[in-house]
VEXTOR-800095 format. One record per residue (C-alpha): z, y, x. Coordinates in nm, 3 decimals. Each point is the difference from the previous one (the first is absolute). Example, Ala and Ser with C-alpha at 12.3 -4.5 7.8 and 13.67 -1.06 7.14 Angstrom:
BEGIN
        zz        yy        xx
     0.780    -0.450     1.230
    -0.066     0.344     0.137
//
This chain:
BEGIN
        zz        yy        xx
     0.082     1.085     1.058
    -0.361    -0.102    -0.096
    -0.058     0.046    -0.337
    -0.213    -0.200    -0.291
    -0.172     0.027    -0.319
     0.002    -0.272    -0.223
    -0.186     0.032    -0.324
     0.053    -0.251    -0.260
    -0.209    -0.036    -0.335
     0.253    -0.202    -0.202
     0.386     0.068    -0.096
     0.143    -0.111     0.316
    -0.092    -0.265     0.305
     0.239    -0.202     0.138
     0.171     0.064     0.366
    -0.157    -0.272     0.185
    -0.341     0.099    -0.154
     0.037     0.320     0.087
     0.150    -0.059     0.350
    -0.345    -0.213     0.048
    -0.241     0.295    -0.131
     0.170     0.235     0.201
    -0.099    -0.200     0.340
     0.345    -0.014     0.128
     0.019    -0.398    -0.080
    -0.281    -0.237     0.111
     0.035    -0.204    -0.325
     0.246    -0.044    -0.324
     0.133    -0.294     0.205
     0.117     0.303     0.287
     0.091     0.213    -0.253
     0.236    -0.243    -0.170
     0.183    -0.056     0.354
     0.030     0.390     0.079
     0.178     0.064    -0.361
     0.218    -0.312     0.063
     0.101     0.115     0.328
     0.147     0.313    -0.120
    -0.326     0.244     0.152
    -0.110     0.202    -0.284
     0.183     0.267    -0.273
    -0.144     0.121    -0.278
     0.123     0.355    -0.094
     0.264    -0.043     0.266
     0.149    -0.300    -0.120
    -0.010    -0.317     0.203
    -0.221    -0.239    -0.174
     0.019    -0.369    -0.021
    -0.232    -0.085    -0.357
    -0.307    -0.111     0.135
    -0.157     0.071    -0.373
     0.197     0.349    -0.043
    -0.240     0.156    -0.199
    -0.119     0.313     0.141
    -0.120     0.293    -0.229
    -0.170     0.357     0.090
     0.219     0.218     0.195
     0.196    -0.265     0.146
    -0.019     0.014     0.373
     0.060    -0.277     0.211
     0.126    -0.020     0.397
    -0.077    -0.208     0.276
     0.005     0.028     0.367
    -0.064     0.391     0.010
    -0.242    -0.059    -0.265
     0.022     0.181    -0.378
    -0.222    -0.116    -0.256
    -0.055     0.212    -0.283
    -0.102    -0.129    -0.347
    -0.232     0.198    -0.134
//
């Protein structure tokens, strides 16, 4: 699994945000469709809240892909 840092400067970012930062969606737009279509967990979880806010520590999954918040 290919594994990714994320730092963030503020309280939290939201998933789609994040999702786009990372490089593993082309644009919010993408991002919005890959959370919709059931592709991405955060801390496990299956997520479907495009706006979940994600905070430091959290660590998101897509694809073989783990972003870390950092």
């Amino acid at each position: 699994m290919q594994s990714i840092s994320v730092p963030i400067t503020g309280e939290y970012i939201e998933l789609a945000a994040l999702l786009k930062i990372a490089g593993v969606a082309s644009s919010g737009g993408h991002a919005h469709l890959l959370i919709e279509d059931g592709l991405v967990a955060c801390n496990g979880e299956l997520e479907k809240r495009k706006r979940r806010k994600v905070k430091k520590g959290d660590i998101v999954q897509f694809q073989g892909v783990e972003i870390q918040v950092v």
